[in-house]
ZAKOL-800679 format. One record per atom (N, C-alpha, C, O): residue in one letter; x, y, z. Coordinates in steps of 0.001 Angstrom, whole numbers, plus 500000, padded with zeros to 6 digits. Layout:
// residues N
aXYZ/...
This chain:
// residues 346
x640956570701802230/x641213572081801829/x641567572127800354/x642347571358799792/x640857573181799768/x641588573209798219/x642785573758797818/x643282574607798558/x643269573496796950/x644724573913796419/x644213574889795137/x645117575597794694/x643184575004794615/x642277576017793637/x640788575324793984/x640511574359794697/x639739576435792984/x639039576657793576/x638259575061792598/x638869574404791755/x637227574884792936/x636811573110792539/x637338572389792497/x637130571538791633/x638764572219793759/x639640571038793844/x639605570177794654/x639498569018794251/x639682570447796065/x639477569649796872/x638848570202798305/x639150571254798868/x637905569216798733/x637429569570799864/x638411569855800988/x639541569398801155/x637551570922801890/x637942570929803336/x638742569970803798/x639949569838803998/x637224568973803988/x637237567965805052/x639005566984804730/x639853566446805441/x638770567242803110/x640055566357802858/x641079566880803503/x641535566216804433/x641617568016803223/x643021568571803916/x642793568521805390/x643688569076806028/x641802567988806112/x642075567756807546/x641554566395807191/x640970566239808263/x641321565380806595/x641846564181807244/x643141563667806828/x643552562506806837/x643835564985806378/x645218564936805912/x645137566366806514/x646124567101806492/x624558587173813720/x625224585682814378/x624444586019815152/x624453585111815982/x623721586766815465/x623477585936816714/x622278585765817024/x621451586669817146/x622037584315817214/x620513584035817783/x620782584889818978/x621107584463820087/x620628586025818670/x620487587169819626/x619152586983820635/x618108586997819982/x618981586836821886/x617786586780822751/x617722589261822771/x618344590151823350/x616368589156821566/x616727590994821751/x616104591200823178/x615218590578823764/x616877592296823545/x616971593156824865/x617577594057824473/x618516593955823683/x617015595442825105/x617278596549825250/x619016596607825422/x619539595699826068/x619744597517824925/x620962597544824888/x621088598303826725/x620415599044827442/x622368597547826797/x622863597886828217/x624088598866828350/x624389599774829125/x624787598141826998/x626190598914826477/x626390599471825702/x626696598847824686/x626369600768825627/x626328600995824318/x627984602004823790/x628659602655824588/x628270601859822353/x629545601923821919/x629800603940822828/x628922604717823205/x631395604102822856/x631378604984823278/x630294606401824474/x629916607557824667/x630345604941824892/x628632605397825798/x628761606741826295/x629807607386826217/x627720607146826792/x627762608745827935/x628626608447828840/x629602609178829008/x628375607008829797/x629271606918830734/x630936607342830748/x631677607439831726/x631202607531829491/x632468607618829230/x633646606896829020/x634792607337828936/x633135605414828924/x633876604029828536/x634399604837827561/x633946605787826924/x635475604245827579/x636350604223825602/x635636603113825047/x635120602163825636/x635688603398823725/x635250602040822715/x635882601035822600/x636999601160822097/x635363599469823072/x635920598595823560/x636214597729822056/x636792596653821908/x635644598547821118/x635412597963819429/x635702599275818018/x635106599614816996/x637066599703818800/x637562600728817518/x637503600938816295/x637432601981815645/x637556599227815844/x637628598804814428/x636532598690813645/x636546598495812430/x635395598834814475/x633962598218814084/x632993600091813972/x632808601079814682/x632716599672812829/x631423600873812209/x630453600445813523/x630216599388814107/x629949602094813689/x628474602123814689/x627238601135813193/x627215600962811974/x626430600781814454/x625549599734813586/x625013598484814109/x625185598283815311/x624369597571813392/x623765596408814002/x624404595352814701/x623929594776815680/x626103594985813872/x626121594590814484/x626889594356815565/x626931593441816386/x627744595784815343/x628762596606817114/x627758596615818075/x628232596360819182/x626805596769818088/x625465597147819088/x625158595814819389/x624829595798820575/x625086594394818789/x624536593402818968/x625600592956820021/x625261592632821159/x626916592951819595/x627925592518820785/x627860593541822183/x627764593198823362/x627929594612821726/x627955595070822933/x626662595043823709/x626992594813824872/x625327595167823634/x624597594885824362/x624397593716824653/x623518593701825515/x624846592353824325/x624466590959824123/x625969591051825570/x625660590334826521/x627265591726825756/x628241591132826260/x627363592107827698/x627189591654828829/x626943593468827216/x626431594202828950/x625108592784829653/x624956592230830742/x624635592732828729/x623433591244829284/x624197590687830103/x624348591017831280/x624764589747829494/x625038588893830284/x626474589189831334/x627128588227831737/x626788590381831641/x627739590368832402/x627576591793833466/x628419592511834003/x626135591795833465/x625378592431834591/x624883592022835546/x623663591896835647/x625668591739836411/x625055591036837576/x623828591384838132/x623424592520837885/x622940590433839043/x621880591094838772/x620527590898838070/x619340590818838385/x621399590854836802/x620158591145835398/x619525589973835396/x619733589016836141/x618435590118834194/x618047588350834213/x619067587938832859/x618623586842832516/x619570588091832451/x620167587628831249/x621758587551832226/x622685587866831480/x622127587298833310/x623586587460833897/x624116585785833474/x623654584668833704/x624885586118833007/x625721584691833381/x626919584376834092/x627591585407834062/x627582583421834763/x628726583576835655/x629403583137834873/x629199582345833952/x630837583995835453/x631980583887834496/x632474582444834199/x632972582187833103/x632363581654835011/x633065580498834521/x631893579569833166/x632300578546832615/x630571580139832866/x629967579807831756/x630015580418830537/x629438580015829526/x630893581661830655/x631151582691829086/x632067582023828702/x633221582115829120/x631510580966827521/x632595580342826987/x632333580851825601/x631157580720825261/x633298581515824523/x633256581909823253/x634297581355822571/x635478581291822912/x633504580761821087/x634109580051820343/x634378580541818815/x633438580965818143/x635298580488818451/x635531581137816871/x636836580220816246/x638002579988816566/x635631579747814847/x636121579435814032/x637912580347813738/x638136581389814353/x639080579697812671/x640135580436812926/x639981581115810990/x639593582245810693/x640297580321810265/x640028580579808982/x639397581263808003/x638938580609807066/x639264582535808017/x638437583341807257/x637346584194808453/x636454585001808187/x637880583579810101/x636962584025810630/x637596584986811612/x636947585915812093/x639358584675812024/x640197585294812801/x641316585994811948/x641937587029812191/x641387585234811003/x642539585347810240/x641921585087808690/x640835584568808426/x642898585583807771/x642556585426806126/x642655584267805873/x643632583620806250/x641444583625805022/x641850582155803993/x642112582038802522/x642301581017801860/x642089583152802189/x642166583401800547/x643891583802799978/x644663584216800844/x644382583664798606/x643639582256797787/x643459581088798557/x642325580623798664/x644620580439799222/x644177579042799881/x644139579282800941/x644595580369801296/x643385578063802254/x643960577942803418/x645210578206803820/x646000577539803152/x645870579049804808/x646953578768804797/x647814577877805010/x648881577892804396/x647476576797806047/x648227575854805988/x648120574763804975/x648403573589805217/x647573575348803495/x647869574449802371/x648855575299801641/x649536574677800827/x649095576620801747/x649855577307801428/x650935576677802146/x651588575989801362/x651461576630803524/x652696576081804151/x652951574590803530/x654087574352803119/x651864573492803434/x652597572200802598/x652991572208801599/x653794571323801305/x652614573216800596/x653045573659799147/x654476573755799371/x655435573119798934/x654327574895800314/x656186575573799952/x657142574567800870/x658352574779800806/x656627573384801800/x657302572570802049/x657907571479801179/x659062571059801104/x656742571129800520/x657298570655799534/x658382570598798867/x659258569763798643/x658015572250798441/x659713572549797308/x661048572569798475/x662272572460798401/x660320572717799260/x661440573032800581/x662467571573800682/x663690571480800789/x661332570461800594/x661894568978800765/x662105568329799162/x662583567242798838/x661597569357798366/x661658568748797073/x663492567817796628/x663648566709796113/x664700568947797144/x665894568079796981/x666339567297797783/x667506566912797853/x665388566977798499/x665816565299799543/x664745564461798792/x664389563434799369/x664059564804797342/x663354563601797173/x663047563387795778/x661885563276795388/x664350563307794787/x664355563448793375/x663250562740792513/x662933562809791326/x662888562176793376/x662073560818792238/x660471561889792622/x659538561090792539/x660010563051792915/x659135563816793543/x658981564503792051/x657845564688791614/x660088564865791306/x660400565362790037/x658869565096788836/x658233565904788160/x658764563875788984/x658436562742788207/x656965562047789018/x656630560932788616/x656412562469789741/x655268561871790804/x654373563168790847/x654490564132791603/x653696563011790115/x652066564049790947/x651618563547792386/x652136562494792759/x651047563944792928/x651195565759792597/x651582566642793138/x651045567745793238/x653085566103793792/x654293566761793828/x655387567207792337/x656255568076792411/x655211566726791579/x655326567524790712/x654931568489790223/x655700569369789834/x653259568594790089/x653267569830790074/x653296571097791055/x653136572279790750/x653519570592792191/x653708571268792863/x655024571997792337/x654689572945791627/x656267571888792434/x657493571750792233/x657301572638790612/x658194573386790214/x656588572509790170/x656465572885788599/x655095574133788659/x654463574408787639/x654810574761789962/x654022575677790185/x653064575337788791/x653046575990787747/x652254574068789129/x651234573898787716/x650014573389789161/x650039572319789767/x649166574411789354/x648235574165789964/x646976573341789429/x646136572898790212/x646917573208788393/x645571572305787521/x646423570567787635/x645693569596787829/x647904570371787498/x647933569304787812/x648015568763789664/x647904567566789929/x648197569715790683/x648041569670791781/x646284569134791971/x645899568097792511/x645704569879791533/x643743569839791547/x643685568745790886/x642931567868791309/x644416568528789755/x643994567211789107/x643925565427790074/x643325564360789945/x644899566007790964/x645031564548792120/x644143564539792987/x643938563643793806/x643599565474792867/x642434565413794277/x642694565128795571/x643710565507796154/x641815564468796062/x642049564118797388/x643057563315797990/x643717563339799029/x642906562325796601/x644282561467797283/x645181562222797303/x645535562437798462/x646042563023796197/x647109563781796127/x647025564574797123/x648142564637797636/x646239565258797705/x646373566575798652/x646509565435800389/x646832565787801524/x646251564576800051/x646247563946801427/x647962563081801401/x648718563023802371/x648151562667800427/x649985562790800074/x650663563931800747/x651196563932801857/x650550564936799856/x651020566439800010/x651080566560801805/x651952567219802371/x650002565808802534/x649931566123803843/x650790565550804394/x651559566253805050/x651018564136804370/x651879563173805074/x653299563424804713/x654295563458805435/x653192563558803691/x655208564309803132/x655099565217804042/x655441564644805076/x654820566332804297/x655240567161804783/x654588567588806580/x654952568663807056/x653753566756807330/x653394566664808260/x653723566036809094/x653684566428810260/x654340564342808570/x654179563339809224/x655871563114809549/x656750563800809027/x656083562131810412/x657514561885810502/x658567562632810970/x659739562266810886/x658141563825811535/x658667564515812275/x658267564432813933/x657267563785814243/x659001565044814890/x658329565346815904/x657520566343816380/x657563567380815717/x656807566338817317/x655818567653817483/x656602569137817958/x656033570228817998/x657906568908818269/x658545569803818306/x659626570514817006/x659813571672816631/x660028569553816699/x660272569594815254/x659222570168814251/x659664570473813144/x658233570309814427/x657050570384813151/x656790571909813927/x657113572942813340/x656289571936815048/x656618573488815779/x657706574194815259/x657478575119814479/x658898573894815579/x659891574634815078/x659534575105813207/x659420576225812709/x659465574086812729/x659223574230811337/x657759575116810869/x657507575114809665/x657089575641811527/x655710575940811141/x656275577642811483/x656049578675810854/x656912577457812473/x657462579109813318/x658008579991812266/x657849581181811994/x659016578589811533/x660070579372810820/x659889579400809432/x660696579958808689/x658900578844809045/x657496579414808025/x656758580734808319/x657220581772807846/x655847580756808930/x655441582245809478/x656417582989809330/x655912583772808525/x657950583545809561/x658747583692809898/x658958584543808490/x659078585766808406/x658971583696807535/x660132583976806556/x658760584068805275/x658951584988804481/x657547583296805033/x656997583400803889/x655838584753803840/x655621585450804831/x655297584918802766/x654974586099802454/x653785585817801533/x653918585116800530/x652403586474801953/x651105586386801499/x651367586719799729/x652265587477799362/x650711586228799049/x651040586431797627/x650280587551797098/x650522587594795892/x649324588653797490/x648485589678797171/x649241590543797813/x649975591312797192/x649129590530799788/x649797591419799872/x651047591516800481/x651449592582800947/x651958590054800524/x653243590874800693/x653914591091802089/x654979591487802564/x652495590532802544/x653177590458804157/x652971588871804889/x652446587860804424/x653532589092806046/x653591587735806866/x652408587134807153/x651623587776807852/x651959585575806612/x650630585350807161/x650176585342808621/x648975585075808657/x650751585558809976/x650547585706810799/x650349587005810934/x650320587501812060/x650167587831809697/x650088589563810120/x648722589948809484/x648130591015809643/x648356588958808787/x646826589213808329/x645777588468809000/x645028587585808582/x645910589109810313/x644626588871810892/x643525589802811141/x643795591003811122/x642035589337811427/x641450590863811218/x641820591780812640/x642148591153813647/x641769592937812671/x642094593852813825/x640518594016814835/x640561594260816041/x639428593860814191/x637919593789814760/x638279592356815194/x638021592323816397/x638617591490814913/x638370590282815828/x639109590593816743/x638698590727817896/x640530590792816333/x641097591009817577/x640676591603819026/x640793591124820154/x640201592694818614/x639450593957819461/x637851593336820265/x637210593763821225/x637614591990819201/x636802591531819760/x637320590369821099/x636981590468822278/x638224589286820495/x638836588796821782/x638987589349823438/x638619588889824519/x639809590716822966/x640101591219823992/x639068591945824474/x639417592273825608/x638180592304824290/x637035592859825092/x636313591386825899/x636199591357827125/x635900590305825078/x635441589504825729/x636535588829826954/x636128588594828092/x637135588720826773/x638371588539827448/x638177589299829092/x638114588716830174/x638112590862828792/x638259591477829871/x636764592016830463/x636491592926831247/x635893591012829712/x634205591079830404/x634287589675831152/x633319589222831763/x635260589155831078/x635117587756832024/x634927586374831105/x634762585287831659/x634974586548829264/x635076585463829050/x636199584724828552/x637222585364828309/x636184583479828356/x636946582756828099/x637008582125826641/x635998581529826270/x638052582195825812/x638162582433824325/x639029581180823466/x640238580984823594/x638274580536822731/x638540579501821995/x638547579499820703/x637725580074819989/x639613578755820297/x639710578568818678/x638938577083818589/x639274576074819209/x637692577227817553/x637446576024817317/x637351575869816038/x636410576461815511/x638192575114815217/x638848575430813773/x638921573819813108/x638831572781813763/x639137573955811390/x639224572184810628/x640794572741810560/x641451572074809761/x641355573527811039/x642657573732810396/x643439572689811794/x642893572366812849/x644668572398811386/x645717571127812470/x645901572062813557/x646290573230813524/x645543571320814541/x645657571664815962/x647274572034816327/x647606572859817179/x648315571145815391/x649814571694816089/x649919572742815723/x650298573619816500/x649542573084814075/x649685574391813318/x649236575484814069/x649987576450814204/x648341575479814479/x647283576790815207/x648153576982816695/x648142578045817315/x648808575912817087/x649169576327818321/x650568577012818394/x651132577400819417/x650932577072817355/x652319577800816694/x652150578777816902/x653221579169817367/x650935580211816883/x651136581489816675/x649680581778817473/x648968582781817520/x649598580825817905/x647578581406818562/x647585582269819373/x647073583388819343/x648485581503820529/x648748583117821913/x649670583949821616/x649588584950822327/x650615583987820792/x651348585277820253/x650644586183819397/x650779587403819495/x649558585373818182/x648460585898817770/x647237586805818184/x646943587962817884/x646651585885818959/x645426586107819838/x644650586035820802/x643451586184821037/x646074585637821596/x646148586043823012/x645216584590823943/x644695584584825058/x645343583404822795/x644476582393822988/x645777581020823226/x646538580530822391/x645586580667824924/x646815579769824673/x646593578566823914/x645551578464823266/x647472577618823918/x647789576601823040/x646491575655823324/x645844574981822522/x646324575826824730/x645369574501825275/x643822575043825022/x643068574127824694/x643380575971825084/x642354576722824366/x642139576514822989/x641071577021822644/x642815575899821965/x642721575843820506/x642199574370820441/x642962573551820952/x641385574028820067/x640386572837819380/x640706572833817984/x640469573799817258/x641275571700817563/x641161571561815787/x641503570054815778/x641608569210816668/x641665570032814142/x641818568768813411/x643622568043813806/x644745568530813675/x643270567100814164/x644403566080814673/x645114565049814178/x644380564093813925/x646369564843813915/x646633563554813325/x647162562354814668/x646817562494815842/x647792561540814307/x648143560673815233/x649394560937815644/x650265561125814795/x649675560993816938/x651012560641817434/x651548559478818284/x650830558891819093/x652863559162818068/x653095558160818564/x654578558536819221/x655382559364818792/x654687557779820257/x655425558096821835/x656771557128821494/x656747555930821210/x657995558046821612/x658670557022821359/x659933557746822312/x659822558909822699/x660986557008822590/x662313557565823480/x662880557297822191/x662522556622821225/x664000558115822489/x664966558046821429/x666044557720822334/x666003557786823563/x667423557208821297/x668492556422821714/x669527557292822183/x670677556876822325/x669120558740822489/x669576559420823482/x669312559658824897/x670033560259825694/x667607558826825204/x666642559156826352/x665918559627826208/x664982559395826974/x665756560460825350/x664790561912825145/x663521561169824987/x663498560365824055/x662412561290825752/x660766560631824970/x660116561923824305/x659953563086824676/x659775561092822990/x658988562212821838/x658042562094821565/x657639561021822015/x656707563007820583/x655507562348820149/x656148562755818927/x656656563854818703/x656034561216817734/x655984561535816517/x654961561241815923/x654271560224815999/x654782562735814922/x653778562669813664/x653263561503812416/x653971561358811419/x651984560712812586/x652005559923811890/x651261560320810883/x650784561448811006/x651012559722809901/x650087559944808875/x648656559317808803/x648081558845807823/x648343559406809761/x646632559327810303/x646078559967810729/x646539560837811467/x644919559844810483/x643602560946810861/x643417559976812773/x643524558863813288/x643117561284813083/x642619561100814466/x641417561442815065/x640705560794815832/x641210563327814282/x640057563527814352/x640004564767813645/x641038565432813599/x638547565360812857/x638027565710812149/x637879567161812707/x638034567348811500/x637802567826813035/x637187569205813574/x636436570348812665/x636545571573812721/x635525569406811688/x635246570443810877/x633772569981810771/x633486568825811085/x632673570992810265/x631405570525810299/x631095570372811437/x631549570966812415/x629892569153811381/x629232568480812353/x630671567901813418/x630435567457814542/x631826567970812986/x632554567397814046/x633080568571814915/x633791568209815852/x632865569954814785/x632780571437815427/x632192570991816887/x632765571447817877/x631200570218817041/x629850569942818510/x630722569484819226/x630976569920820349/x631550568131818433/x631964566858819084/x633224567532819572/x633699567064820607/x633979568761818893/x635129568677819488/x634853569852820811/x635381569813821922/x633933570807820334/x633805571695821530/x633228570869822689/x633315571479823755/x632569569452822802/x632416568711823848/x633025567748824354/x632667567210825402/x634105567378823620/x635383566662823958/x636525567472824537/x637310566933825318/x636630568532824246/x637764569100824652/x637558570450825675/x638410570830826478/x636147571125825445/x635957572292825900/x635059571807827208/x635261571990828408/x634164571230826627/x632957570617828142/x631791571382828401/x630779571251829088/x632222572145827698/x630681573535828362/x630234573935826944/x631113573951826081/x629004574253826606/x628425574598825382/x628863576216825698/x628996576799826774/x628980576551824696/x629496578144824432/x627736579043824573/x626675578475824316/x627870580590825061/x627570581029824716/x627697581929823876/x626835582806823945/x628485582044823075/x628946582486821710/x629535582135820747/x630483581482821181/x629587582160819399/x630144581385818590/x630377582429817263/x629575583313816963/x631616582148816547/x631765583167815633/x632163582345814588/x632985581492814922/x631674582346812895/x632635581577811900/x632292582082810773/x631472582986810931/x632643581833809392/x632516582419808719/x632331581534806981/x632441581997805845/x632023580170807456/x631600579342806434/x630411578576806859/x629698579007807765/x630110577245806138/x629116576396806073/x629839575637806680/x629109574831807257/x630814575446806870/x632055574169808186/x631861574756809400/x632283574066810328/x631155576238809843/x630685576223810835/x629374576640811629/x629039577126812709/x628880576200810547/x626751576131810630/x626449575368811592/x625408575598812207/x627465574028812041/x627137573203813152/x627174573697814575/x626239573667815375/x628522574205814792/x629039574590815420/x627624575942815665/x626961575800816693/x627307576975814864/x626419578126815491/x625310577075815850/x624611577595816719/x625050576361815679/x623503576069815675/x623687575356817043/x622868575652817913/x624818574308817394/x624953573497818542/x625022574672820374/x624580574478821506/x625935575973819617/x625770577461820418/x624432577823820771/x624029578071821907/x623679577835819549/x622003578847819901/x621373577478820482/x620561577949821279/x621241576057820581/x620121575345821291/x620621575285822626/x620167574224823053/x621227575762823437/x621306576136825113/x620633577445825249/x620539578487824601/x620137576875826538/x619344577563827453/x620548579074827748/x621771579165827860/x619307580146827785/x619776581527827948/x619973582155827027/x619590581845825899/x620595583143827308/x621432584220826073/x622054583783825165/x622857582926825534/x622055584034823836/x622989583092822774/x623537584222821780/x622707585034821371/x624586584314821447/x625234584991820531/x626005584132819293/x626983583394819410/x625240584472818059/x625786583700816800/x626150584728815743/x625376585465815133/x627484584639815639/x627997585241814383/x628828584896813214/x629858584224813166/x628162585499812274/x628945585252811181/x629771586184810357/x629063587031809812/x631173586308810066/x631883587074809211/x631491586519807625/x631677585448807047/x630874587774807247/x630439587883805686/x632033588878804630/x632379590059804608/x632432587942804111/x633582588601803268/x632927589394802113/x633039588794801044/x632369590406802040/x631603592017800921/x632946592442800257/x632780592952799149/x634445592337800743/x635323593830800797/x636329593249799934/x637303592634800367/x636038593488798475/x636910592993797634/x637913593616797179/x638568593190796227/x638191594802797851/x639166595937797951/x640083595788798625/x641150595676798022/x640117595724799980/x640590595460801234/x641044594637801743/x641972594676802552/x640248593402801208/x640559591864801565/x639560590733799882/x639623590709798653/x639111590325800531/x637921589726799202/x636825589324799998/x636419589107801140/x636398589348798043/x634731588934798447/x634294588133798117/x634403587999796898/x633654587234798711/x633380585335798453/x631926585505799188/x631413586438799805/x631551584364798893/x630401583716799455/x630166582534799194/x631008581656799377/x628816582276798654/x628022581123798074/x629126580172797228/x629365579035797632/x629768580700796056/x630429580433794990/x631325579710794885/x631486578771794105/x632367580361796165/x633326579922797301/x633918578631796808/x633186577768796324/x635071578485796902/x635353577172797062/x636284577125798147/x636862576042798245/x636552577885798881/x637700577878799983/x636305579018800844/x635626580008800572/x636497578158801842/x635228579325803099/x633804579470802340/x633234580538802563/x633154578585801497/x631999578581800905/x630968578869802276/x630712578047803155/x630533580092802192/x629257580665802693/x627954580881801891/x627484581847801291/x627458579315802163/x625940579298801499/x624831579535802575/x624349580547803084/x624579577938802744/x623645577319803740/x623515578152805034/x622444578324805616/x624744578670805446/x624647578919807259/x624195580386807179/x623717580937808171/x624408581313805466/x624041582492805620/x622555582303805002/x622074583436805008/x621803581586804581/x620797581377804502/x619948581389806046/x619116582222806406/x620514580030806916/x620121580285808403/x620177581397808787/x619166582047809053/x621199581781808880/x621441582780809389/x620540584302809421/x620462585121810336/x619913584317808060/x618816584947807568/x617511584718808632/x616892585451809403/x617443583349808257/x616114582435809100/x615650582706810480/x614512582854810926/x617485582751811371/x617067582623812621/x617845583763813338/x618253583497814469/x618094584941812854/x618075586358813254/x619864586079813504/x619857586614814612/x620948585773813372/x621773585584813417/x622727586393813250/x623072585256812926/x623324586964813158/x623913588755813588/x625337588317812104/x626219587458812083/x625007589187811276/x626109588706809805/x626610589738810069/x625936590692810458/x628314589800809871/x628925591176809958/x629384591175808281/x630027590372807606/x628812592300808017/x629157592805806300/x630270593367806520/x630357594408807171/x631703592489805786/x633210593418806455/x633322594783805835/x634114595528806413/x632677595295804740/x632703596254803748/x632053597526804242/x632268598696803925/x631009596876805295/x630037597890805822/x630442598117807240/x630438599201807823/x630888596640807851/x631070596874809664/x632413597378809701/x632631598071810694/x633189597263809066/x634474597274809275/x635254598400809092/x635647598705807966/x635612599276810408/x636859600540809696/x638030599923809011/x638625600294807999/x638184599121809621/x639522598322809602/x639510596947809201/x638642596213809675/x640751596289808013/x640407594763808180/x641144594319808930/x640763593683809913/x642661594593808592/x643895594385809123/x644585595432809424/x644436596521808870/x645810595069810786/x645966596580811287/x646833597209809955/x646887596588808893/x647379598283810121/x647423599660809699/x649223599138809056/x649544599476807916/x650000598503809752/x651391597806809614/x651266595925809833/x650404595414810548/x652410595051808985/x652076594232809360/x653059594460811061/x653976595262811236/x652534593559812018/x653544593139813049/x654414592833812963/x654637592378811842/x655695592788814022/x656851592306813788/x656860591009814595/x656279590982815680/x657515589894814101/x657342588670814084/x658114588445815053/x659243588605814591/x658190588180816083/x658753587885817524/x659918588569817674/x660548588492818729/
C-alpha cells in the first residue's frame, strides 16, 4: 500500500461489471408491482437495471437463469469498493498514527527512517524507504501483540481518528449504494463476502457492525500467528511479523477458493488488484455478474483512475470495456456516496 502516490505498492503493505448473460429485465427499479426500491441510492440507468434484473434472473424460480440459494455467492473487494481509499489505504493511515502513538516507548524511532519521518509528518522521507520501510512500519505496529489486543486497538482507532478531507470517522465513509446493495442481495437469498488485500484482523474489526458481513465471511491478507498460553493459563494467538498470505491480485482466486469454496456468482471491485478476482467470477458456468466501481466524483468523494497510485484502475477498466462488464460511474450512478450523517460509533 502507498503512503503517497509513487511510493509503494499494494502488494507491499500486505506482505506487511458484469459479464452480464443479457436477458430481458425481470426486476425492474420501483416496479408497477409496487416493490419499494431495493436501490435508493442508485440513479435509474444501466447500471441499477443490470443488478436488478441480473438479481430477478437468477432468483426466479423456475426461470432458466434460477440459481439455488446456497450457490449466490457475492464477492466485493473492501477498499475503494465498500468503503473510501483515498488519500491512503486506510489501514496505512491506522500504522501511521500508531506509530506516533508508540513513538514514546521508542526514542531511538526519533533518529530511524522511516519512522522518523513518520513522527516528523515528512511524507517524501516515509516514500523514500519504500518497501522495506513500509513493511517495518507494519511489524512495529502489527506484530507482537495479541489478536485480541490488536482488535481492541484497531476498535479504538476507528473510534477516536478522523478522515483528513472530511472530518469524520473512517468507519463512516462507506458508500450508502453498496450498502443498499449488500442488503438487497442479502434478502434475495445471497450470501456476502469481503474479498479484500487489506489484513483480515483489521476488516474483521468493523465488517458486521459495518456491513452486516460477519467476521468469518471476510477473506483478506494474513500475517502469522503463533499459539502460546500465558503464565496466567490464558492460550493466545500472537501477531508475528510474517506474511502468510497475499489476498491481492491473482491471489483474490486462491483465497476465494481456500476459504469460500464456491466460485461466486458475483463480484464487485474497483481496481486492477481485482481484475483477477472478476475474471475468475465470469469463467463459471451460468449467470455472471461483474462489477466495477469507477471513482468520476471529485466533488463528493474523488476522482482517480488509470493515474492512480492507491486503487489504480487501468487494465480491468479496459476489460471491462472488452467484455461488457457493468462500470458504475459514481458521478453519474450515484444519488448518494456516503450517507447524509456520519454514524454513531457503537
Amino acid at each position: 500500500m502507498p503512503v503517497q502516490a509513487g511510493s509503494v505498492s499494494r502488494r507491499a503493505m500486505l506482505s506487511g461489471v458484469a459479464t452480464l448473460v443479457a436477458a430481458p429485465g425481470i426486476l425492474r427499479a420501483g416496479a408497477a408491482e409496487g416493490r419499494a426500491d431495493p436501490l435508493p441510492s442508485w440513479n435509474e440507468g444501466g447500471p441499477k437495471q443490470a443488478i436488478l434484473d441480473f438479481v430477478g434472473r437468477v432468483t426466479t424460480s423456475g426461470g432458466h437463469d434460477f440459481v439455488p440459494p446456497p450457490e449466490r455467492v457475492a464477492v466485493f473487494d473492501n477498499d475503494g469498493t465498500l468503503w473510501a481509499e483515498q488519500p491512503v489505504y486506510f489501514q496505512v493511515a491506522f500504522a501511521l498514527d500508531r506509530v506516533k502513538a508508540l513513538a514514546p516507548a521508542h526514542p531511538e524511532w526519533k533518529d530511524t527512517q522511516p519512522f522518523k519521518g513518520v513522527i516528523e509528518n515528512d511524507p517524501k522521507a516515509v516514500a523514500a524507504a519504500g518497501e522495506k520501510g513500509l513493511l517495518q512500519i507494519v511489524a512495529a505496529t502489527h506484530a507482537g501483540m495479541t489478536t485480541a489486543e490488536f482488535d481492541a486497538v484497531v476498535k479504538e482507532w476507528l473510534r477516536t481518528a478522523r478522515h483528513p478531507r472530511f472530518g469524520r470517522p473512517y468507519d463512516s465513509l462507506v458508500y450508502q449504494p453498496m450498502l443498499e446493495l449488500l442488503g438487497f442481495l442479502r434478502a434475495s437469498g445471497f450470501k456476502t463476502f469481503i474479498v479484500s488485500g487489506g489484513g483480515v484482523e483489521f476488516m474483521r474489526t468493523f465488517a458486521e457492525r459495518t456491513y452486516g458481513i460477519p467476521p468469518e465471511q471476510v477473506v483478506g491478507s494474513s500475517g502469522v500467528t503463533k499459539f502460546e498460553i500465558r503464565p496466567d493459563g490464558q492460550p493466545v494467538l500472537v501477531k508475528e511479523a510474517k506474511v502468510e498470505f497475499v489476498d491481492d491480485g491473482a491471489g483474490k482466486p486462491s483465497g476465494i477458493n481456500r476459504f469460500i469454496g464456491r466460485r461466486p456468482i458475483l463480484a464487485f471491485g474497483n481496481s486492477d488488484g481485482d481484475q483477477q478476482m472478476l475474471e475468475w467470477t465470469a469463467a463459471g458456468a451460468g449467470p455472471r455478474f461483474l462489477g466495477l466501481v469507477h471513482h468520476t466524483d471529485g466533488e463528493r468523494e474523488y476522482a482517480y483512475d488509470r493515474q492512480s497510485h492507491v486503487g489504480q484502475l487501468d487494465k480491468a477498466l479496459d476489460e471491462a470495456a472488452e467484455r461488457g462488464w457493468v462500470v458504475v460511474d459514481v458521478a453519474r450512478d450515484w444519488k448518494s456516496v456516503f450517507s447524509a450523517e456520519p454514524r454513531t460509533n457503537r
